[in-house]
N, C-alpha and C positions, 0 to 999 in steps of 0.2 A: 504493500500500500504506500509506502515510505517514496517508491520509486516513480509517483504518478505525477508527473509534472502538472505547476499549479494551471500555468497555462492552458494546458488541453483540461483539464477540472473546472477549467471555469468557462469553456465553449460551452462544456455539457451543459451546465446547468443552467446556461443561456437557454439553449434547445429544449430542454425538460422544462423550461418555466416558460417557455412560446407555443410549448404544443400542451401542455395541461388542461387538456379539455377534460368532458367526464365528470366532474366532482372526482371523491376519494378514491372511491374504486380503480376509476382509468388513470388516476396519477398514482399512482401506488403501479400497480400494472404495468405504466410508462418508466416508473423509477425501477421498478425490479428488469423490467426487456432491457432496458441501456446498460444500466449498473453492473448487475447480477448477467445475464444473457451475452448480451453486445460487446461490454468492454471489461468483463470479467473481473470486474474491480474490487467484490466481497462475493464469499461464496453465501450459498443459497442458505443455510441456515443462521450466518452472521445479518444478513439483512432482515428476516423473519423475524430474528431477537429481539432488532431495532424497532422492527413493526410493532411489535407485543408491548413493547416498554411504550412508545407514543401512542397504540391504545388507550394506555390508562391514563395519561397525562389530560386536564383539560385542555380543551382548542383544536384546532386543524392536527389532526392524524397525519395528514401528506406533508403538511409545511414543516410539521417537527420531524419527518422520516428522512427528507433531504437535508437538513440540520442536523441530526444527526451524521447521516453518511458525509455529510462535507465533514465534520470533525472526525469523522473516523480517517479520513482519508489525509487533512490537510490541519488538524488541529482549528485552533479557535479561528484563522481569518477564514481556511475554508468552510465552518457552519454558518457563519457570517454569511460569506460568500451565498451558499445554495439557498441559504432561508430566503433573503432580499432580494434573487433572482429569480424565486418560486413565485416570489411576491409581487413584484413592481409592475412584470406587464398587463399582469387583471386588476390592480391598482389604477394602473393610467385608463385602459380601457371604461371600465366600469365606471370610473369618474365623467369621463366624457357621453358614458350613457348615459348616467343619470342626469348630468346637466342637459341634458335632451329628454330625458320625459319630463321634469321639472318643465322645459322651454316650450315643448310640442305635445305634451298629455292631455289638452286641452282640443285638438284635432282627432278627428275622424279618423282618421289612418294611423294615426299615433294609438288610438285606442282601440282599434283592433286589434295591432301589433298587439299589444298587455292581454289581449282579450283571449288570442289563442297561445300565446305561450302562460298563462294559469295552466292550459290543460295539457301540455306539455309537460311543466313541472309535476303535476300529478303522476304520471306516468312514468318519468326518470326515478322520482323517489319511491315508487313500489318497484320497480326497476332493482332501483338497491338494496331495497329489505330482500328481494328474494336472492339477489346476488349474493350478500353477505348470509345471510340465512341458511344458502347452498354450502356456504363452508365452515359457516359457526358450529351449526347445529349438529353435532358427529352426537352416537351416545345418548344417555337417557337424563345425565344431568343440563347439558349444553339448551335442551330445547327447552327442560321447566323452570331455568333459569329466566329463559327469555318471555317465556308468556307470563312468569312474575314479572319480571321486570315492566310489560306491558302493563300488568294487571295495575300495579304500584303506583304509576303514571298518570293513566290517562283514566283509573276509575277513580282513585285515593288520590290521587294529586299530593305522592310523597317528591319530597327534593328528589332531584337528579344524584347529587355526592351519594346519599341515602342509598338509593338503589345501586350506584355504580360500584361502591365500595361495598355496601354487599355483598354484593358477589362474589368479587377477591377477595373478601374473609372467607367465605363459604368455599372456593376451589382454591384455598389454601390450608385449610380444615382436612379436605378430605384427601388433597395429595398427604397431607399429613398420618392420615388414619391408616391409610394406605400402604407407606413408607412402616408404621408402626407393626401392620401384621402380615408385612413379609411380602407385598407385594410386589412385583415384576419393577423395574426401572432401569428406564434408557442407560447406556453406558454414556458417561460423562466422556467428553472429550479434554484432550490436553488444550488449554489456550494460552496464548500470552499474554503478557502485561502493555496495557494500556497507559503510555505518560505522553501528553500531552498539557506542553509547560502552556501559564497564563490560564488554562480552564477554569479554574476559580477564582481569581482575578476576573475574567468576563461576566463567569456570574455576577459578583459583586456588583461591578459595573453596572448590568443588566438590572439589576434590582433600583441601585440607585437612581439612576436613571427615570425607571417605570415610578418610583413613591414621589421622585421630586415632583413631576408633573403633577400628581395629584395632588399634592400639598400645594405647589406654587398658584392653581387654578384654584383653590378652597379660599385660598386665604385670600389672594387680590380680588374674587369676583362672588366669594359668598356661595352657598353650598345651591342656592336654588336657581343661581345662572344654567345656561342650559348648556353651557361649556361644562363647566362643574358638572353637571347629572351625567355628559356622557363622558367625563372622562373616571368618576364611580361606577355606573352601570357598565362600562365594555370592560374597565378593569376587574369588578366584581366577578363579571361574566367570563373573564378569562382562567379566573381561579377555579369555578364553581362548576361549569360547564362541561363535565366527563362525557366521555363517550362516542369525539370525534364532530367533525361537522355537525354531520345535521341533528343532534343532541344539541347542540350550537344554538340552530337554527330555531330546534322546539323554541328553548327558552327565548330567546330575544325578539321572538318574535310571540309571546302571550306578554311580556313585559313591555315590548316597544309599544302595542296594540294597548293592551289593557290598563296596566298602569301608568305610564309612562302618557296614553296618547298621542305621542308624534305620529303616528299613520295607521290604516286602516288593515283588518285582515286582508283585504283584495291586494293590497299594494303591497305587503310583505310578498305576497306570490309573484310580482311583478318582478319584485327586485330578485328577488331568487332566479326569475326567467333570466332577468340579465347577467347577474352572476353564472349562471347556466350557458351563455353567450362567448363566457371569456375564459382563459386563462389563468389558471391560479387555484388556489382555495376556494370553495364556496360560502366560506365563510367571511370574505369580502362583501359579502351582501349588507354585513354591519356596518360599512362604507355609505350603500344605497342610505339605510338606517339616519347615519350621522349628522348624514349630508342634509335629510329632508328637515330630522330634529333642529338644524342651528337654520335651514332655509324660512321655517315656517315660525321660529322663534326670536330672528336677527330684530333688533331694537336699535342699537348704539350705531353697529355698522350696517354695508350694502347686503340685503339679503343672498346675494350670490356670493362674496367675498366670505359672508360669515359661513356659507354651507360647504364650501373650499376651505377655511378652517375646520369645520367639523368634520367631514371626511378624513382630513389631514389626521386631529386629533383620533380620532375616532379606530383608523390603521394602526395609529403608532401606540397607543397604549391597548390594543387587542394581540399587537404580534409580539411584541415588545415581551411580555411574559412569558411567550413562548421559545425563545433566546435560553430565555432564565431557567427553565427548566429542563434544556437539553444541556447545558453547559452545568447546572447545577448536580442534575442525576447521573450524565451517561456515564462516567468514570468509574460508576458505583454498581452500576448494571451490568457493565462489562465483565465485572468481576462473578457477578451472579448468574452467570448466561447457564453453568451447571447448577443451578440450585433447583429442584424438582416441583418444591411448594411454591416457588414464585413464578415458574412458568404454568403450573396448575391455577395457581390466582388470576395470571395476565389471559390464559385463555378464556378462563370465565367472567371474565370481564367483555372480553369479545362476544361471550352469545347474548352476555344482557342488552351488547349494544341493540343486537338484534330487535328489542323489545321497544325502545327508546325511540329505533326509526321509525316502529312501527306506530307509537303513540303521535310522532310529527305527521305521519302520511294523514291517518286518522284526524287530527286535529284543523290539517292544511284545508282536506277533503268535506270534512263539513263546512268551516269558514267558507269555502270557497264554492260549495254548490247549492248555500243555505242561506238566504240572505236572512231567516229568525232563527235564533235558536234559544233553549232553557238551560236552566242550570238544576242537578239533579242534587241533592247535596242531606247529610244526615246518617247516622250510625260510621259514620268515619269516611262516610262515600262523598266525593264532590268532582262531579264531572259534569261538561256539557253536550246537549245532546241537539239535534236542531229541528224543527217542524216540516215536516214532510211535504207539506202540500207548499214548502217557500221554497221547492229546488229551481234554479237554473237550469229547463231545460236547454236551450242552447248548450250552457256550456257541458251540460251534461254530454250531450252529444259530439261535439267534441273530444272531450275525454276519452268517450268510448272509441274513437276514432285514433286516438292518440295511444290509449293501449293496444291495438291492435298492430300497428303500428311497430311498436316496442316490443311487443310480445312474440306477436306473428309474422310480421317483415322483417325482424332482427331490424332496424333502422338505425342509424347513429344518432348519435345526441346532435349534432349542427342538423344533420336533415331533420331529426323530426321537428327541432324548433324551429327552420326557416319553415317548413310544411304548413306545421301550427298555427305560427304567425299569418302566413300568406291564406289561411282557410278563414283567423280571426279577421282578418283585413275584408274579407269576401264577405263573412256575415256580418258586421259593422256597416260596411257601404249600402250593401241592399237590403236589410234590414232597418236599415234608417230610412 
């Protein structure tokens, strides 16, 4: 790895951060074919590791995988390097979309556009419950992990951490019980040692960095500025947030929605379509988020100046943590890659995620083809449910159209959303 010049390390990950289409799945895929495949740069079970360990971490999965592997590879400037190359181009992109549905959302064709990629996103994200589903779910524990963790969610409305970390006590338990009466277990491999000078130093770094923000926005503009809310809410959300993107996604999008108010169910879909659009993490869509919270909240300054602040803000104390906890843990991981209870933990953490997606498909799916819905709540139960007779048939229709699509054409994620888009545009125009 030592012998991998930094140069050609930093082509790649120009390339991996311009082709990240997909969400996590196809960037994960795309980092294991180049890495692993193509330029044989870590063998097939040292990147798996890496996978398992930014499972459990809050935030983007993909963006901490190439963060990782840059510092496997090149130490602290290469995680640097891969993370902010994973990042920047669905940064710029996505910024320049959303200052176009802010500018054009108000047009006919603009609103079709948004109209058929909801039903597109519907389709990508059951897409990936059953993709992830396909590989989590091995075994009898793996799947009743995940229809708890379902259950937990979206019937009982327990925190996210709650459920995620569940889990990993639970399939560290049992790798435990396991190991105690004489169970079978993988032969351990010889590995080497891991030094990589500055890795704790960057953490530091990384941390300071991330608290000063928050403190220096507390105090000059008072906790109820809406700079301040987002840069507590995306920071909150970066700690709390287990189990990958669209665990991500659930949460900031019932809190951006509900409590918070900055935008509408319909419009979190939107932004996810454009996120869906670009390159990068899908959890960029916190970007679409930020951008609208400081557009629709600007006082002092120009409403577009302040929502280019908020975006800005809004990326940099979202990723910013995630630095923090590759440079903080990997060292530590490395070391553990043979320990049998904590790859039994990090798997079972993976099939929760499974349950987690499934609470977001369900949650997106009602907001989005229900324009009423109730809330069901009592004996411990608090969920929402929607009224039948308020569906969307258009965009039902749609959708149904959109799964088939996915399901049964095998279709890529850019065709089906130009598709989408170009069907919403069609019922928009003559429909009106």
């Amino acid at each position: 790895m030592n012998q991998i010049p930094f140069r050609e390390a930093l082509a790649v990950w120009f390339r991996i951060g311009l082709l990240s289409f997909g969400g996590p799945a196809g960037q994960i895929a795309l980092m294991h074919r180049i890495i692993v495949d193509e330029k044989k740069w870590l063998p097939e079970n040292r990147f798996l590791h890496a996978l398992n360990y930014c499972m459990l971490l809050p935030g983007p999965e993909a963006q901490q995988l190439a963060t990782y592997v840059g510092w496997l590879l090149h130490g602290v400037r290469g995680g640097v390097v891969a993370g902010v190359l994973f990042i920047l181009p669905g940064a710029l992109a996505i910024f320049l979309l959303t200052w176009a549905y802010v500018a054009l959302g108000d047009l006919t064709l603009t609103e079709g556009v948004f109209f058929g990629l909801k039903a597109a996103v519907l389709a990508i994200v059951a897409q990936a419950l059953w993709r992830i589903g396909q590989r989590a779910l091995t075994g009898v524990l793996k799947p009743a992990l995940a229809v708890a963790g379902f259950l937990a969610l979206f019937v009982f409305s327990v925190p996210f951490p709650i459920v995620v970390l569940g889990a990993g006590v639970i399939g560290f338990a049992v790798a435990k019980h396991l190991a105690a009466n004489g169970a079978a277990q993988e032969p351990s491999e010889v590995i080497e040692t891991i030094h990589r000078p500055g890795t704790k130093r960057a953490a530091f770094i990384s941390f300071v960095l991330w608290i000063a923000t928050i403190a220096i926005l507390l105090l000059a503009l008072g906790p109820d500025n809406v700079f301040s809310q987002i840069a507590v809410f995306f920071s909150t959300m970066a700690t709390v947030t287990f189990g990958g993107a669209y665990a991500v996604l659930a949460y900031v999008a019932q809190q951006g929605v509900e409590h918070y108010q900055w935008l509408q169910p319909g419009e979190m879909l939107e932004g996810l379509g454009l996120a869906e659009t670009t390159p990068g993490p899908l959890i960029l869509v916190t970007q679409f988020v930020g951008f609208l919270a400081a557009y629709r909240e600007a006082t002092m300054i120009s409403p577009l100046f302040a929502a280019f602040l908020g975006a800005l803000l809004t990326t940099w104390v979202t990723f910013l943590p995630c630095f923090l906890w590759i440079f903080a843990g990997a060292p530590y991981v490395e070391k553990l890659r043979n320990n049998q209870a904590i790859s039994s933990a990090l798997a079972a953490i993976t099939a929760v995620v499974v349950g987690v997606i499934a609470n977001l498909a369900l949650w997106f799916a009602v907001a989005a083809l229900f324009s009423e819905q109730f809330t069901v709540s009592g004996y411990g139960v608090d969920m929402r449910l929607p009224y039948l007779n308020s569906v969307d048939w258009p965009l039902l229709t749609l959708s149904a159209i959109a799964f088939i699509a996915v399901f049964r054409l095998k279709l890529g994620v850019l065709s089906l959303i130009g598709s989408m888009a170009g069907l919403g545009v069609l019922w928009t125009v003559f429909a009106g």
